[in-house]
C-alpha positions as CSV (number, residue, x, y, z in Angstrom):
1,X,62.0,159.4,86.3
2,X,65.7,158.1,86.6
3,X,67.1,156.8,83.8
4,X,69.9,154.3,83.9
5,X,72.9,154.6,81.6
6,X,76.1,152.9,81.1
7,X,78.0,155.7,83.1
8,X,74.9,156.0,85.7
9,X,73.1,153.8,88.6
10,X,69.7,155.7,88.9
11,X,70.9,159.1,88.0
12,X,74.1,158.8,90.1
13,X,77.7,158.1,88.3
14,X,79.0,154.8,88.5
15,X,82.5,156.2,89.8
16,X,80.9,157.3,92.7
17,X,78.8,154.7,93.8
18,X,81.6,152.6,93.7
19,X,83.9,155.2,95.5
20,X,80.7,155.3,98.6
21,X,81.3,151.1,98.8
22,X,85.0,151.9,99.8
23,X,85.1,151.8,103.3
24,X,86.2,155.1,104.8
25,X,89.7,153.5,106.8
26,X,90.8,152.3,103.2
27,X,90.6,155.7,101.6
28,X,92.7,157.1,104.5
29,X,95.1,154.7,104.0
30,X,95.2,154.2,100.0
31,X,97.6,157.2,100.0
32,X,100.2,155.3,102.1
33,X,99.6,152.1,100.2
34,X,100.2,153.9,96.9
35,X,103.8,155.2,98.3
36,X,104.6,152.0,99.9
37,X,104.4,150.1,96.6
38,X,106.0,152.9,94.7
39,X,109.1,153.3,96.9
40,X,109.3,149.9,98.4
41,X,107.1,147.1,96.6
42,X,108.2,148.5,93.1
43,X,111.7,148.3,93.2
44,X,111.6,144.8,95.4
45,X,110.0,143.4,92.4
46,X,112.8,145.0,90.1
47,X,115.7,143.9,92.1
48,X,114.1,140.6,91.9
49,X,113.6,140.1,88.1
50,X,116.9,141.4,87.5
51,X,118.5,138.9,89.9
52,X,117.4,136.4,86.9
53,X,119.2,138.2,84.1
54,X,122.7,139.5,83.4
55,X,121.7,143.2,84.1
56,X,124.9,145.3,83.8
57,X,125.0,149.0,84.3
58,X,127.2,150.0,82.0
59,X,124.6,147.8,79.4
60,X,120.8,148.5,79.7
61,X,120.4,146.3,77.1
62,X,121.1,143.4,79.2
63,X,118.0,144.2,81.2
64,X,116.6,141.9,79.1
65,X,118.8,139.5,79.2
66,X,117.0,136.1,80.9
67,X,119.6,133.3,82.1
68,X,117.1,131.8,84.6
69,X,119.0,130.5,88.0
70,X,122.4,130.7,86.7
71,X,123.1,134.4,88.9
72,X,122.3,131.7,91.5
73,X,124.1,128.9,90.8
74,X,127.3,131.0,89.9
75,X,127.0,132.5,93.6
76,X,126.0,128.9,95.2
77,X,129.3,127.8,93.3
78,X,131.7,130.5,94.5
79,X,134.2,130.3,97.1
80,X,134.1,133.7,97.7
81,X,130.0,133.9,98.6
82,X,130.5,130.9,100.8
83,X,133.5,132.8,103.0
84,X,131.6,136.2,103.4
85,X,128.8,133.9,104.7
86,X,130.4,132.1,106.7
87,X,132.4,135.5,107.8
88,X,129.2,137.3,108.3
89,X,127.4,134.4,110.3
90,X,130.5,134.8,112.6
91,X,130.7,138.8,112.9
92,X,126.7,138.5,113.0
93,X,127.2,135.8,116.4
94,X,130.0,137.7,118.2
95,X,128.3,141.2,118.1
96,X,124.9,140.2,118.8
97,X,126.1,138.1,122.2
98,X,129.0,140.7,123.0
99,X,126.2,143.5,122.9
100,X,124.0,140.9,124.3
101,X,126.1,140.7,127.7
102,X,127.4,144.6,127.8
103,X,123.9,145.8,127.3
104,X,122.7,143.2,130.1
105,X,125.5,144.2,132.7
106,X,125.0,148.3,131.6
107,X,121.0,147.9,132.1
108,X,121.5,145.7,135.6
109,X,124.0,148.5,136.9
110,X,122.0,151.5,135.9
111,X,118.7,149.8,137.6
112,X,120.6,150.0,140.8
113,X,120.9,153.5,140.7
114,X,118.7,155.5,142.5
115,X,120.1,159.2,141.8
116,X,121.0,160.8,138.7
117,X,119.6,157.9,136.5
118,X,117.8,160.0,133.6
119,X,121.6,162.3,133.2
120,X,123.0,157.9,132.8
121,X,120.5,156.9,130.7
122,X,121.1,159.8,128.4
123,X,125.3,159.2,128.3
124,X,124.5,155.5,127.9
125,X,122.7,156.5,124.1
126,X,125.7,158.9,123.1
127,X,126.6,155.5,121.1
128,X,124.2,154.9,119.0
129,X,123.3,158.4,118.2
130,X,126.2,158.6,116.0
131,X,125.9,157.6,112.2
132,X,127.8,153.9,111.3
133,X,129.4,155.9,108.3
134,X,131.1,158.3,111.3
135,X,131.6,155.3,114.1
136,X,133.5,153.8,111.3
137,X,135.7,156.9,110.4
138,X,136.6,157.1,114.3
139,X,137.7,154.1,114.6
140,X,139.6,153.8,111.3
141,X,141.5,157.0,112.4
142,X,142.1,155.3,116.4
143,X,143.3,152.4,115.3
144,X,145.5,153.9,112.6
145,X,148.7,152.1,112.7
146,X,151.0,155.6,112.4
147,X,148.9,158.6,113.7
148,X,146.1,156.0,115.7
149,X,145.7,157.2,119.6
150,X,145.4,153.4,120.3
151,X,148.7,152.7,119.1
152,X,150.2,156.1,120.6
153,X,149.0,155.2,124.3
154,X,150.4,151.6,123.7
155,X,154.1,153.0,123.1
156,X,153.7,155.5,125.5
157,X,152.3,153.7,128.6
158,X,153.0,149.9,127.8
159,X,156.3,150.4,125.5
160,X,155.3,148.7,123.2
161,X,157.7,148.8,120.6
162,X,156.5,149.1,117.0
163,X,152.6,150.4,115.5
164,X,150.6,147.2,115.9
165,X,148.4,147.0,112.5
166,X,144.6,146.8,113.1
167,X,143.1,147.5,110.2
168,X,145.9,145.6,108.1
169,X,145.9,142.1,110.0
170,X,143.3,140.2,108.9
171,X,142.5,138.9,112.8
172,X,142.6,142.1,114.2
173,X,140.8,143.8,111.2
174,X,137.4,141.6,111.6
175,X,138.1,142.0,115.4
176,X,138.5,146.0,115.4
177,X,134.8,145.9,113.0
178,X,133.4,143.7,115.5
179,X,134.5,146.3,118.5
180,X,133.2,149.2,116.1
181,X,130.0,147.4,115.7
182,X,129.3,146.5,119.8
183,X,130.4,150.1,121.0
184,X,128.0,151.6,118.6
185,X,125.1,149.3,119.1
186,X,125.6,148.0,122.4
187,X,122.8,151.4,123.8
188,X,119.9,149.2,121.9
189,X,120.5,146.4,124.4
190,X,120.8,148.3,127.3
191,X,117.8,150.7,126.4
192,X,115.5,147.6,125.6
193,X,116.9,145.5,128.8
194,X,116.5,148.3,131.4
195,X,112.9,149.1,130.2
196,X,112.5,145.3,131.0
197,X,114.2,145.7,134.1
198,X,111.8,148.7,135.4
199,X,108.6,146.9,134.6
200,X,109.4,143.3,136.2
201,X,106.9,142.9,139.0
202,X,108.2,143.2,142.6
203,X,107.2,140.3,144.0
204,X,108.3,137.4,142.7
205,X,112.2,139.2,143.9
206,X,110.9,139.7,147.0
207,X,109.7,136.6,147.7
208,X,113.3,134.8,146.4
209,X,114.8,137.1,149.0
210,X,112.1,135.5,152.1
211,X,113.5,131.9,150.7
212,X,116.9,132.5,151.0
213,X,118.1,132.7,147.2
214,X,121.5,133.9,146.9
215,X,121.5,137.3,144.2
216,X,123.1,134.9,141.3
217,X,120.0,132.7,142.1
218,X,117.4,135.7,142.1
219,X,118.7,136.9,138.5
220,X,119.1,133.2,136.8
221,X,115.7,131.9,138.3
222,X,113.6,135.0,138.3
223,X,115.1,138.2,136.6
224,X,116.5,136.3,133.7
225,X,113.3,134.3,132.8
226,X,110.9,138.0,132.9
227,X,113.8,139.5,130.7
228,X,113.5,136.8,127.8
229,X,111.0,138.6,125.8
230,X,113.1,141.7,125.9
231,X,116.2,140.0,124.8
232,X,114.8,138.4,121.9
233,X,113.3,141.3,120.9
234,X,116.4,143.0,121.1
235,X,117.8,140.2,119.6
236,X,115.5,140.1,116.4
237,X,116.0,143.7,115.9
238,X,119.7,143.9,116.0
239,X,120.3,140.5,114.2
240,X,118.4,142.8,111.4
241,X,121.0,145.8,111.5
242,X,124.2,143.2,111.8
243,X,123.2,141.1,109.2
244,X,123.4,143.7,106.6
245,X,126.4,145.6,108.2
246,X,127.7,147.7,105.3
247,X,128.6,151.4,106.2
248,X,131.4,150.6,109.2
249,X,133.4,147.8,107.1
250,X,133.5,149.4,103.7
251,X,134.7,152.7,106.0
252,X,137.2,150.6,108.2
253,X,138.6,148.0,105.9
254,X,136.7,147.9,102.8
255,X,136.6,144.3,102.8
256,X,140.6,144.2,102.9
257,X,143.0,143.2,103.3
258,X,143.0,141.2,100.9
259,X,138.8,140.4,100.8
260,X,139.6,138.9,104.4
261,X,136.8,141.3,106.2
262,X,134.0,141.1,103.2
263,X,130.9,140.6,104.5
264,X,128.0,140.0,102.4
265,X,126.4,143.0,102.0
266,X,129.7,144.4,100.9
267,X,130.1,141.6,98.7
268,X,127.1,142.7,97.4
269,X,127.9,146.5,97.0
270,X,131.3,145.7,95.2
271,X,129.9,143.2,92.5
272,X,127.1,145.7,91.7
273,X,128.9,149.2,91.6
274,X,132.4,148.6,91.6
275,X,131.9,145.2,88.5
276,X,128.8,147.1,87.5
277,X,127.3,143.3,87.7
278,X,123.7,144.1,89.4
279,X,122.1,140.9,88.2
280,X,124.6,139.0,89.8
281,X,124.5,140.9,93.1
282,X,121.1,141.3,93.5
283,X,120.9,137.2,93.5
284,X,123.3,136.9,96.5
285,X,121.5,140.1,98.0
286,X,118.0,138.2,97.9
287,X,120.2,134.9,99.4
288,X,121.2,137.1,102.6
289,X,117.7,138.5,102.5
290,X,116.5,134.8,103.3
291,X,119.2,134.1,105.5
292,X,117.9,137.4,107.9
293,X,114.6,136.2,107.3
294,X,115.2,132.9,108.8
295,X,117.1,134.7,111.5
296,X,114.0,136.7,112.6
297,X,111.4,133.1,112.6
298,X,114.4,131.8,114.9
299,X,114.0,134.5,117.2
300,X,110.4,135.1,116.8
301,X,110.0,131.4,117.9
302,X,112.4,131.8,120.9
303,X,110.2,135.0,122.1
304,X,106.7,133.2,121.4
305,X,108.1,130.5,123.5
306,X,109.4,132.7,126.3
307,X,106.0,134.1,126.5
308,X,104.7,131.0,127.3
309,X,107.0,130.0,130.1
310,X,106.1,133.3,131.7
311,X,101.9,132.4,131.4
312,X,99.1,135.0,130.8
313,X,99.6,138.3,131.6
């Protein structure tokens, strides 16, 4: 006869008839869910305590420190926060439409190809298999205002007279990130776009031809409308990357001159390692968090609406 103990169900340990209840796709995955809250969830939570205290790190002991909303308030009430924001809602709108209409007019051209196609498609990615960190260092050595090749061939083949100073105006500074930022990325748009391109259906172009549509006609009225989906995907995805640029800037400019090319993100890096004020930063780290976050519903709402124009599949 089976007796029943506090460590036993019918002769059978209570650990494993519990563990026979766990549905076999959840043991698979408890693994994964144990790193992902280790490596991700863990520190998210950290980051976001802290972002309510006065954590230094050159003072653990003000790990402990709880002023409530004030890490908040002080960035809500700095001039400084609001012009990286303002500065990195503009660098974030130039690059995405720049790369936007480059990747369009790249992915249009190379759809008209017929030969060597795969051999284009492979140059057109050279870009953005380079790291930020060594786009940046390129073209902080190009546009180098005494030893730059940019500023060479403009003496040389334009005469122009003295070093014009890219990295040191502040114009010209947020404008050379900006053309860092589009020649590195720009491949996404024309990857994603072209594979849009390839799978429209033949016939609706076809039938635009019978009816007389001019080609500027075809691609506003029929390519354009198929491609939507694509381009706010691409959108979503690279409003992501752009909206926490870091690596190119601090390489290029390091927010200079004179904080003129800070971003947020570098904002963010400075106060926390350079002030040693991680409380501080982590609060306007979680405010451009939610301003990406509310990026992504804007673009997820365009795409859920541009599948809806197109009908069921």
């Amino acid at each position: 006869m089976q007796s029943n103990t506090p460590y036993s169900i019918g002769g059978e340990p209570v650990l494993a008839t519990r563990a026979k209840r766990i549905p076999l796709p959840v043991k698979l995955l408890m693994p994964a869910f144990l790193a992902v809250g280790i490596v991700v969830i863990l520190p998210l939570l950290f980051s976001f305590y802290t972002s309510f205290t006065a954590y230094r790190l050159t003072d653990p002991d003000t790990l402990s420190h709880w002023i409530g909303w004030r890490n908040y308030e002080r960035a809500f009430a700095n001039g400084d926060f609001w012009a990286a924001f303002g500065r990195t809602i503009l660098f974030l709108t130039i690059a995405l439409n720049l790369e936007l209409l480059l990747g369009l007019g790249v992915a249009l051209l190379l759809n008209q190809v017929t030969k060597g196609q795969r051999a284009l498609r492979t140059v057109m990615m050279f870009p953005m298999m380079f790291s930020p960190v060594l786009v940046g260092f390129q073209f902080k050595f190009m546009l180098n205002d005494s030893t730059g090749i940019v500023n060479n061939l403009m003496q040389t083949l334009f005469g122009a007279k003295s070093a014009f100073p890219f990295l040191v105006d502040a114009k010209s500074a947020l404008a050379s990130l900006i053309a860092a930022e589009v020649w590195n990325s720009t491949p996404i748009f024309a990857v994603i776009l072209l594979a849009g391109l390839m799978a429209l259906p033949k016939d609706p172009i076809e039938a635009s031809k019978v009816d007389g549509c001019t080609s500027w006609q075809t691609f506003r009225y029929v390519t354009l409308p198929y491609l939507m989906p694509f381009i706010y995907i691409s959108m979503t995805i690279r409003s992501l990357d752009v909206g926490r640029a870091y690596d190119i800037v601090r390489i290029m400019t390091n927010g200079g001159p004179g904080g003129r090319t800070e971003l947020l993100w570098t904002m963010v890096g400075r106060i926390a390692y350079d002030d040693s004020r991680m409380g501080y930063a982590n609060a306007i780290a979680y405010v451009s968090v939610l301003v990406s976050i509310l990026f992504t519903l804007y673009f997820f709402r365009k795409l859920s609406g541009a599948r809806k124009h197109m009908g069921p599949a």
